[in-house]
PDB file as gemmi writes it, atoms N, CA and C in Angstrom:
CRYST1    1.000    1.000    1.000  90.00  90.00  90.00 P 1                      
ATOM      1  N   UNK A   1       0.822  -1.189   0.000  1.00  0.00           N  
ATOM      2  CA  UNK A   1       0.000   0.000   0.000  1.00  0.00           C  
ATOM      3  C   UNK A   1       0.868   1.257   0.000  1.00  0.00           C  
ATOM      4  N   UNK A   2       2.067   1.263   0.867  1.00  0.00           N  
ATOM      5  CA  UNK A   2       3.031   2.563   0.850  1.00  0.00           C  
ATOM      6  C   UNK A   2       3.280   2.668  -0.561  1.00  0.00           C  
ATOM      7  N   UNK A   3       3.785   1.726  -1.038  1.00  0.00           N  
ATOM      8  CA  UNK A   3       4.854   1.975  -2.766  1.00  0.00           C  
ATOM      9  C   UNK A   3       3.547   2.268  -3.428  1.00  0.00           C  
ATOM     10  N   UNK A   4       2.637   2.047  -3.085  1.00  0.00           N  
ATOM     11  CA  UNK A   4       1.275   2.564  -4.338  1.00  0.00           C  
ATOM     12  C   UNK A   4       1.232   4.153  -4.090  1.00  0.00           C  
ATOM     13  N   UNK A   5       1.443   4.336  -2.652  1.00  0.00           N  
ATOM     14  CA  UNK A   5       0.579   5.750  -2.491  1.00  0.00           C  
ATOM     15  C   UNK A   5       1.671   6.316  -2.936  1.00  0.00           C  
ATOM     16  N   UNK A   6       3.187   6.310  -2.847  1.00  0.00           N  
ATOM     17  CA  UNK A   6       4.589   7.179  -3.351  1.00  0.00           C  
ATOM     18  C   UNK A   6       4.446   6.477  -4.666  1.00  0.00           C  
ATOM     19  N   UNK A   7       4.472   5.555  -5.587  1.00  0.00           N  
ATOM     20  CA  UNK A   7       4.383   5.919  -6.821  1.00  0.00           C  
ATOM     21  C   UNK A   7       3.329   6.660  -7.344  1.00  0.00           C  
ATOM     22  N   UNK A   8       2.064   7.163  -6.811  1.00  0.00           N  
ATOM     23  CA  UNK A   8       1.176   7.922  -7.052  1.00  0.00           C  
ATOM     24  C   UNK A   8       1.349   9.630  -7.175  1.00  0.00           C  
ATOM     25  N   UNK A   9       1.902   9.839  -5.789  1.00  0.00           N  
ATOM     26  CA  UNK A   9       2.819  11.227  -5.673  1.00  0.00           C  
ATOM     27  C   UNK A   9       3.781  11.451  -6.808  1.00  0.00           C  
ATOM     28  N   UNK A  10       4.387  10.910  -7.042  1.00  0.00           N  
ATOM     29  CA  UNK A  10       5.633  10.417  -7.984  1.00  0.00           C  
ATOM     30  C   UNK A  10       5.317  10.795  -9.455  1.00  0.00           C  
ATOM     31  N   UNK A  11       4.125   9.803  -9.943  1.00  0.00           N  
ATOM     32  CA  UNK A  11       3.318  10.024 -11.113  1.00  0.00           C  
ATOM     33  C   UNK A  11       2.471  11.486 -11.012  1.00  0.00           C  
ATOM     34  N   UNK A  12       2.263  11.642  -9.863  1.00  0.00           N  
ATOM     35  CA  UNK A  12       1.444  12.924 -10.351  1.00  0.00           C  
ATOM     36  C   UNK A  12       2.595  13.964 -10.271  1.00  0.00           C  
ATOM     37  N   UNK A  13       3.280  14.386  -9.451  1.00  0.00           N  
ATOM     38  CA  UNK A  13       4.578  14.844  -9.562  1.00  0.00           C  
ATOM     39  C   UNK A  13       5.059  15.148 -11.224  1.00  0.00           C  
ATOM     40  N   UNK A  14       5.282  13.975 -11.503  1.00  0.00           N  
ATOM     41  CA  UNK A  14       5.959  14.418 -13.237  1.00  0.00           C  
ATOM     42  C   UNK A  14       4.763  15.359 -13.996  1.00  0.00           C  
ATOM     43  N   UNK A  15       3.709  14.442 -14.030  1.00  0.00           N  
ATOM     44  CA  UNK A  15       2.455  15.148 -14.830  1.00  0.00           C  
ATOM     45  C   UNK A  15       2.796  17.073 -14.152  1.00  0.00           C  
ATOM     46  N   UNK A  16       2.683  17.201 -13.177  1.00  0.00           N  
ATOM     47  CA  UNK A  16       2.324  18.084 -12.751  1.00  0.00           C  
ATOM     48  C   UNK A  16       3.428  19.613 -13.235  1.00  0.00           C  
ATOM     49  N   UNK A  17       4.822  18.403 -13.294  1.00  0.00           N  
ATOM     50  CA  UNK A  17       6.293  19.515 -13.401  1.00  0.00           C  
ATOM     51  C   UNK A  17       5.547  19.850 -15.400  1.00  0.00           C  
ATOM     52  N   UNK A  18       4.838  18.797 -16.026  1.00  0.00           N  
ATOM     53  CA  UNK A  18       4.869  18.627 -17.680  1.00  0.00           C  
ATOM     54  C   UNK A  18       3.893  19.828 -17.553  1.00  0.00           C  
ATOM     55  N   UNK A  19       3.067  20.324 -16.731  1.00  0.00           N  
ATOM     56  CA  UNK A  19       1.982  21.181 -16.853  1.00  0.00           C  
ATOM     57  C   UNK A  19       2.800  22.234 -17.048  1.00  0.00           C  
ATOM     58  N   UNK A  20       3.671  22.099 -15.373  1.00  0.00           N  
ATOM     59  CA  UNK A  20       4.377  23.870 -15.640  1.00  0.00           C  
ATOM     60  C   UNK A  20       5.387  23.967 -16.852  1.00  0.00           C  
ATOM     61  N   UNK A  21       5.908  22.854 -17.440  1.00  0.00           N  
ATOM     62  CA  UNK A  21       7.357  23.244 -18.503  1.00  0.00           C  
ATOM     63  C   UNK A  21       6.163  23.769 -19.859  1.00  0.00           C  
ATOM     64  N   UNK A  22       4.777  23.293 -19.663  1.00  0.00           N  
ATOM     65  CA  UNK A  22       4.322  23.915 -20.771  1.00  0.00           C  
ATOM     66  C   UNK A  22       3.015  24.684 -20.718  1.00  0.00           C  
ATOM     67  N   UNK A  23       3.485  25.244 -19.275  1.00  0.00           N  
ATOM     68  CA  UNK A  23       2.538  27.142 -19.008  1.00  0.00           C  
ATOM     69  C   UNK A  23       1.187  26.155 -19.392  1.00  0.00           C  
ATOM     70  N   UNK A  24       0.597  24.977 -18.395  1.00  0.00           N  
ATOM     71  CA  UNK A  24      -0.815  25.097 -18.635  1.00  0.00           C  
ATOM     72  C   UNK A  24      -1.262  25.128 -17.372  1.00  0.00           C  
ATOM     73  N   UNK A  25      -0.100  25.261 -16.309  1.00  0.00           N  
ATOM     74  CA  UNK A  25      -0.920  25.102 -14.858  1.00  0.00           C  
ATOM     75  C   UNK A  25      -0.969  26.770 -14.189  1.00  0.00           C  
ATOM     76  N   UNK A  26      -1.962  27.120 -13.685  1.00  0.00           N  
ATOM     77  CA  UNK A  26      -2.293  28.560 -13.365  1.00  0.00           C  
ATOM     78  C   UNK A  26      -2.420  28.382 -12.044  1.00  0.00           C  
ATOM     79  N   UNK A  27      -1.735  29.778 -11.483  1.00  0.00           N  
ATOM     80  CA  UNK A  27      -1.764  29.694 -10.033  1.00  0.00           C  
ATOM     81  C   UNK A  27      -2.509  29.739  -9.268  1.00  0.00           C  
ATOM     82  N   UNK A  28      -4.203  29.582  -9.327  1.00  0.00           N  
ATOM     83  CA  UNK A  28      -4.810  28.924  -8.523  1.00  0.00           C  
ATOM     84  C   UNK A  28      -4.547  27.180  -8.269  1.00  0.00           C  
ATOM     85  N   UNK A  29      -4.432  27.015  -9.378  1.00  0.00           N  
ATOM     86  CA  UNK A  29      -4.023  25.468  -9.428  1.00  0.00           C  
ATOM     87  C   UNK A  29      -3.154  25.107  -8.778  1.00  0.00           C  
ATOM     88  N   UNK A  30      -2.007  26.106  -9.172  1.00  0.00           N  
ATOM     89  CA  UNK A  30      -0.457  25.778  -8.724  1.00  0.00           C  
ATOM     90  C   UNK A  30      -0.305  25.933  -7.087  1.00  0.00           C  
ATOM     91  N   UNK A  31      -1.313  26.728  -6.770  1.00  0.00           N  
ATOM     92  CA  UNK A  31      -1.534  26.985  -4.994  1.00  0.00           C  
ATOM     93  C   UNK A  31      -2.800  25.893  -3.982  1.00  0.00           C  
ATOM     94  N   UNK A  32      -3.107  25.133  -4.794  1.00  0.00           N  
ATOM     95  CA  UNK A  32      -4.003  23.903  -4.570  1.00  0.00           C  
ATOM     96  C   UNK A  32      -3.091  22.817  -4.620  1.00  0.00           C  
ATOM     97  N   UNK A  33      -1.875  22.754  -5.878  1.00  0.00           N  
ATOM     98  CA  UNK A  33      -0.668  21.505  -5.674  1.00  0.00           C  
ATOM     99  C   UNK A  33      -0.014  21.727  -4.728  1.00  0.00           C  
ATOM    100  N   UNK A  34       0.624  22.556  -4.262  1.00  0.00           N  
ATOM    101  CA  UNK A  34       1.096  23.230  -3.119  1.00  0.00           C  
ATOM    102  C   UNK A  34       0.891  22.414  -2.163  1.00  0.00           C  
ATOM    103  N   UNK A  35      -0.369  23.173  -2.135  1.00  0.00           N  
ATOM    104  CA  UNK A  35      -0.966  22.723  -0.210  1.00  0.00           C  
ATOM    105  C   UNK A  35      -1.040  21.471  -0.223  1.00  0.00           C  
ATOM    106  N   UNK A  36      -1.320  20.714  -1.421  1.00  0.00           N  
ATOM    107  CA  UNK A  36      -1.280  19.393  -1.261  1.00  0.00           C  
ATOM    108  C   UNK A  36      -0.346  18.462  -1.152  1.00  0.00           C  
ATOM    109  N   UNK A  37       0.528  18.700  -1.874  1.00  0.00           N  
ATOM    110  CA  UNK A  37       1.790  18.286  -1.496  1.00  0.00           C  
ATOM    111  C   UNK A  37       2.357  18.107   0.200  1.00  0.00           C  
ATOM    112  N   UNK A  38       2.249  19.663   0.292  1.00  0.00           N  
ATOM    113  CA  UNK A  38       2.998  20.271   1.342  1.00  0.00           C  
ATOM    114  C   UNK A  38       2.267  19.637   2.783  1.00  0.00           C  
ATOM    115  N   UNK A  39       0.878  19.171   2.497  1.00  0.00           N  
ATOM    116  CA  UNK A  39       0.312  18.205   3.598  1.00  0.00           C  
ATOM    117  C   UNK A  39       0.824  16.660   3.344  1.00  0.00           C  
ATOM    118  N   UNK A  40       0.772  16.603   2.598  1.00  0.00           N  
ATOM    119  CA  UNK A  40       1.014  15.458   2.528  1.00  0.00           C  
ATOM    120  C   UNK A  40       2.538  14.796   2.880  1.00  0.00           C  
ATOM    121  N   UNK A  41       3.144  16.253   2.669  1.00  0.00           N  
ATOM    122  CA  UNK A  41       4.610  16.139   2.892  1.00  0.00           C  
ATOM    123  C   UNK A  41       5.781  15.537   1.791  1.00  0.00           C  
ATOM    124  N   UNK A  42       4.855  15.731   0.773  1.00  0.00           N  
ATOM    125  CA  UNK A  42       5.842  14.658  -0.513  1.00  0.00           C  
ATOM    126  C   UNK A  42       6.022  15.817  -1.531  1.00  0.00           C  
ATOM    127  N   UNK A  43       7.272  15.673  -2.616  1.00  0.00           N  
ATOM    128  CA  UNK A  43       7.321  16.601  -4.039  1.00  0.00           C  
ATOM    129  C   UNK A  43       8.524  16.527  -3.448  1.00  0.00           C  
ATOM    130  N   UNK A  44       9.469  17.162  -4.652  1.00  0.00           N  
ATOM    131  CA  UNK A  44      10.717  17.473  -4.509  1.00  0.00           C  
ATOM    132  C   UNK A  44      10.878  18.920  -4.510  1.00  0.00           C  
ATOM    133  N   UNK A  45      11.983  19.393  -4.460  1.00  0.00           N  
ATOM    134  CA  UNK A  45      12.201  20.417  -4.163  1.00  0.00           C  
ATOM    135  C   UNK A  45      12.113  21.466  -6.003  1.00  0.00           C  
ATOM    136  N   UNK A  46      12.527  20.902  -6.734  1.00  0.00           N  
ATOM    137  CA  UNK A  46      12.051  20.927  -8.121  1.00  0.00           C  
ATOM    138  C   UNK A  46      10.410  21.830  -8.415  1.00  0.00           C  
ATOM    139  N   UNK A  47       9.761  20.370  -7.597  1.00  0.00           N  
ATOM    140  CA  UNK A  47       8.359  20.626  -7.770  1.00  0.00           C  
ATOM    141  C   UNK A  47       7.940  21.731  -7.195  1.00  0.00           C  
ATOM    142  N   UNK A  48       8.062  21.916  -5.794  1.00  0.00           N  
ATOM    143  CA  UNK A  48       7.738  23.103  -5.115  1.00  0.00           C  
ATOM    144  C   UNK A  48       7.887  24.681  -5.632  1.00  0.00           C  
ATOM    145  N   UNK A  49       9.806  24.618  -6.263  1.00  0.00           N  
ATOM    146  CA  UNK A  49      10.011  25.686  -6.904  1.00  0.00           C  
ATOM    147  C   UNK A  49       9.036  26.147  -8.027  1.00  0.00           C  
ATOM    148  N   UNK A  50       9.187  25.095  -8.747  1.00  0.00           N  
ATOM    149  CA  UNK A  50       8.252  25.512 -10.088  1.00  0.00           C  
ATOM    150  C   UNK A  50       6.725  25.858  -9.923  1.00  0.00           C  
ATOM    151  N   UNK A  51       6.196  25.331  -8.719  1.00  0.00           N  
ATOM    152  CA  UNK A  51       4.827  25.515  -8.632  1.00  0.00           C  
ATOM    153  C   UNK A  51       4.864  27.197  -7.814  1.00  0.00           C  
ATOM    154  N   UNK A  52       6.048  27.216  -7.144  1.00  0.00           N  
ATOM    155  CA  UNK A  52       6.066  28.799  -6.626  1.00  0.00           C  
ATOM    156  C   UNK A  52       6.113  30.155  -7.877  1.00  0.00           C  
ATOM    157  N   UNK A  53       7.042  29.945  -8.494  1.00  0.00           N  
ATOM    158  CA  UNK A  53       7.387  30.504  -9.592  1.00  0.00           C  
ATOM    159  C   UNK A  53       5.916  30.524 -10.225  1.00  0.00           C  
ATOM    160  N   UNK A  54       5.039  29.671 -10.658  1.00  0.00           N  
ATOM    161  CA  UNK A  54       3.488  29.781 -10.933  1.00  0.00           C  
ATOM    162  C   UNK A  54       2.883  30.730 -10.254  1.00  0.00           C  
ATOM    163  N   UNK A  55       3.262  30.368  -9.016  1.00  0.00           N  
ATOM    164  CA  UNK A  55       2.123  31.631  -7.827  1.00  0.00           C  
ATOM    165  C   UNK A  55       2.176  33.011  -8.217  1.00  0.00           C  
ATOM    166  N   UNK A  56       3.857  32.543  -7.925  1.00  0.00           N  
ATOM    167  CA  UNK A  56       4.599  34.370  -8.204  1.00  0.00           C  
ATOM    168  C   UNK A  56       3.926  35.192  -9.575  1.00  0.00           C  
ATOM    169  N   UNK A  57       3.878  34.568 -10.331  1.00  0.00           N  
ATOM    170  CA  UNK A  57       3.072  34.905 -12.163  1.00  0.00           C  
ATOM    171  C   UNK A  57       2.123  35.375 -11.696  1.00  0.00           C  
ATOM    172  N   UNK A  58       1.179  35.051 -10.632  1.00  0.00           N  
ATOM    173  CA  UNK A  58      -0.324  36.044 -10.652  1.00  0.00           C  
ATOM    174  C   UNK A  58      -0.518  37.598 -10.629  1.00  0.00           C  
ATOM    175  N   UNK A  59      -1.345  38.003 -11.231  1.00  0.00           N  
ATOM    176  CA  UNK A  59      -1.225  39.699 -11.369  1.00  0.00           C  
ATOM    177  C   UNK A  59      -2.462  39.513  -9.866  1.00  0.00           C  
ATOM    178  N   UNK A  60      -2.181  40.279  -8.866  1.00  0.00           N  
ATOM    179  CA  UNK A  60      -2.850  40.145  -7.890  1.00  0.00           C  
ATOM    180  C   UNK A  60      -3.872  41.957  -7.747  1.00  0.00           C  
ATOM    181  N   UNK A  61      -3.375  42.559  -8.395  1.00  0.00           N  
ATOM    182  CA  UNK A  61      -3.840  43.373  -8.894  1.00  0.00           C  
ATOM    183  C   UNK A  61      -5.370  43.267  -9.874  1.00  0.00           C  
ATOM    184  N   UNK A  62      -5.404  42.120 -10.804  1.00  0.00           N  
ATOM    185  CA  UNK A  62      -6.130  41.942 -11.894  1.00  0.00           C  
ATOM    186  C   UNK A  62      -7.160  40.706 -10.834  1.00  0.00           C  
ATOM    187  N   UNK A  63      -6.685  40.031 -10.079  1.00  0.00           N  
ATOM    188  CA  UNK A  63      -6.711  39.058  -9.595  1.00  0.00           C  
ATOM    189  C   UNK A  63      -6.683  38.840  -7.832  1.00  0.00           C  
ATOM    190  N   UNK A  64      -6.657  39.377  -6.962  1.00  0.00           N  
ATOM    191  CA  UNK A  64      -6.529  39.438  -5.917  1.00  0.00           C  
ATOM    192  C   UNK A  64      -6.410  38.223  -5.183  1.00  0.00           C  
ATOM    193  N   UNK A  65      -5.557  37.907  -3.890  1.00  0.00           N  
ATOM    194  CA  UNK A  65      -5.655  37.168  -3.135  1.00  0.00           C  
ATOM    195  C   UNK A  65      -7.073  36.578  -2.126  1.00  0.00           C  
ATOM    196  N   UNK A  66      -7.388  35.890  -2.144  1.00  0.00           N  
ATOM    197  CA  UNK A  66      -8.500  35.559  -1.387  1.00  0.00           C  
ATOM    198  C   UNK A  66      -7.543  35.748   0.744  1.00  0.00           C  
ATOM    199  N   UNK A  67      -8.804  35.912   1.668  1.00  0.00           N  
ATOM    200  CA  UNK A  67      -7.771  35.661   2.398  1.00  0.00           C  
ATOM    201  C   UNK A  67      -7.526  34.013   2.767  1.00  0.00           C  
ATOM    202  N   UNK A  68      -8.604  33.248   2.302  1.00  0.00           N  
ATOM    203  CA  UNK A  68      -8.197  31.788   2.373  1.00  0.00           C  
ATOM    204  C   UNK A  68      -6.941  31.073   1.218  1.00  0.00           C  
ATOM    205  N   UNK A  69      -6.846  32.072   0.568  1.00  0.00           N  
ATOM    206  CA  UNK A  69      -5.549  31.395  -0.608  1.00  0.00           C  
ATOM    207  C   UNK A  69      -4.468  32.041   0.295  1.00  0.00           C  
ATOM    208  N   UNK A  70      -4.447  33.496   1.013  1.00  0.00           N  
ATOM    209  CA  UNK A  70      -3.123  33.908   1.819  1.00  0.00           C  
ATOM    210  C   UNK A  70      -2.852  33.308   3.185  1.00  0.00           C  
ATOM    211  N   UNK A  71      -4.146  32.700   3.613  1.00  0.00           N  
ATOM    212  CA  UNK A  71      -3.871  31.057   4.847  1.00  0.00           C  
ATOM    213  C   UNK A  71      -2.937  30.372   4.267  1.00  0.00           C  
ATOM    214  N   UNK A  72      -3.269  29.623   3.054  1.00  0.00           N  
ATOM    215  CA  UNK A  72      -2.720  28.448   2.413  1.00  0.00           C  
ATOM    216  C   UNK A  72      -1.567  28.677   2.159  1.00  0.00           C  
ATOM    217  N   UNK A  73      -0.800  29.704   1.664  1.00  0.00           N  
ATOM    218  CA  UNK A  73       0.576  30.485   1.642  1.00  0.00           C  
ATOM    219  C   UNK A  73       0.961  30.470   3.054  1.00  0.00           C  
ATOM    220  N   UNK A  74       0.414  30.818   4.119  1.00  0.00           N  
ATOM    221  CA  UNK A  74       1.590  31.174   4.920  1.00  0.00           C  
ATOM    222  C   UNK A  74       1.722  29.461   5.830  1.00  0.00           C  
ATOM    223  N   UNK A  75       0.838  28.883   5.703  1.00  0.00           N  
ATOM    224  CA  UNK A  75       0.042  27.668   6.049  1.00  0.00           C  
ATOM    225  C   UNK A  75       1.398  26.648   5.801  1.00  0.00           C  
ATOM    226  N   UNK A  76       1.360  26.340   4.700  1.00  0.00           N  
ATOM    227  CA  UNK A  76       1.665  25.370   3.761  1.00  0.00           C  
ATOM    228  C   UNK A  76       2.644  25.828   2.949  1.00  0.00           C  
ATOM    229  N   UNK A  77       3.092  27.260   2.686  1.00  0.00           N  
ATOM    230  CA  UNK A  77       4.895  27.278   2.110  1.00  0.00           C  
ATOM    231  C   UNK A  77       5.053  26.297   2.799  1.00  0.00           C  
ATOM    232  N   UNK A  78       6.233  25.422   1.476  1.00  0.00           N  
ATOM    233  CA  UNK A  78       7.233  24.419   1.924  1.00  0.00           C  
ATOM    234  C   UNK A  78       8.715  25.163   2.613  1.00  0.00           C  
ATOM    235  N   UNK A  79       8.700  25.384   4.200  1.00  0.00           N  
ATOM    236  CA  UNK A  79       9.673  26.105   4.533  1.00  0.00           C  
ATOM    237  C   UNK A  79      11.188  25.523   4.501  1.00  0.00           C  
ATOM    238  N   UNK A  80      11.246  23.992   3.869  1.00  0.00           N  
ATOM    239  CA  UNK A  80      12.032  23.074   3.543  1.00  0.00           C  
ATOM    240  C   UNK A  80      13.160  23.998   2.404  1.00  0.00           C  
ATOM    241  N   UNK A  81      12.380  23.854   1.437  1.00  0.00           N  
ATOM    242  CA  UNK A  81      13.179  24.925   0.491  1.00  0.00           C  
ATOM    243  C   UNK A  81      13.957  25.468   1.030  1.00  0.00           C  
ATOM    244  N   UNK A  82      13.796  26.532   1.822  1.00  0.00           N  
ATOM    245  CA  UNK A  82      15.022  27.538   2.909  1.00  0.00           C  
ATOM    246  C   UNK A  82      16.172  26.963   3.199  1.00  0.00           C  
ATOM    247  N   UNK A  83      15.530  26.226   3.637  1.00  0.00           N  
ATOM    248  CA  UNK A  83      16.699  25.244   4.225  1.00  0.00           C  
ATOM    249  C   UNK A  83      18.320  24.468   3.140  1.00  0.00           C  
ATOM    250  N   UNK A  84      17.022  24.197   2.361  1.00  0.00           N  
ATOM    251  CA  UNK A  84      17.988  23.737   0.856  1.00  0.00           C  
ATOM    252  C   UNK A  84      18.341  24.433   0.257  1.00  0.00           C  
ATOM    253  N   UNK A  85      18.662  25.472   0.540  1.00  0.00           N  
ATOM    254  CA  UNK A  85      19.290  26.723  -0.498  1.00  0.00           C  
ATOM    255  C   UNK A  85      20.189  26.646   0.006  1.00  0.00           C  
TER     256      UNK A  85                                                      
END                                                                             
């Protein structure tokens, strides 16, 4: 049952990096993979970046933050990253 649920992460993981190398995942999305991940505690450090770099793209201006999407940000940043720099 473990190797099912991490090859699952894993598989969705790639799908997910193929979204961002070809600009179809939008940062509501990209802030829903996030949190999910980031509960779950799985993605690489790869993944995280690229799905941040998504966030960062939002015109928040055109688009505003909800304050439940700025929970999920301060919530669920992967503060791991930091660390790995």
């Amino acid at each position: 049952m473990l190797q099912a649920y991490i090859q699952l992460y894993s598989n969705l993981e790639v799908r997910i990096n193929d979204l961002i190398n070809q600009k179809r995942l939008g940062p509501v999305d990209a802030l829903d993979s996030l949190t999910s991940y980031a509960i779950a505690e799985e993605g690489t450090n790869t993944l995280y970046l690229g799905l941040v770099e998504v966030i960062c793209q939002r015109d928040a201006v055109e688009q505003p933050y909800t304050l439940k999407e700025i929970e999920m940000l301060l919530n669920y940043f992967p503060h791991a990253i930091l660390q790995d720099t």
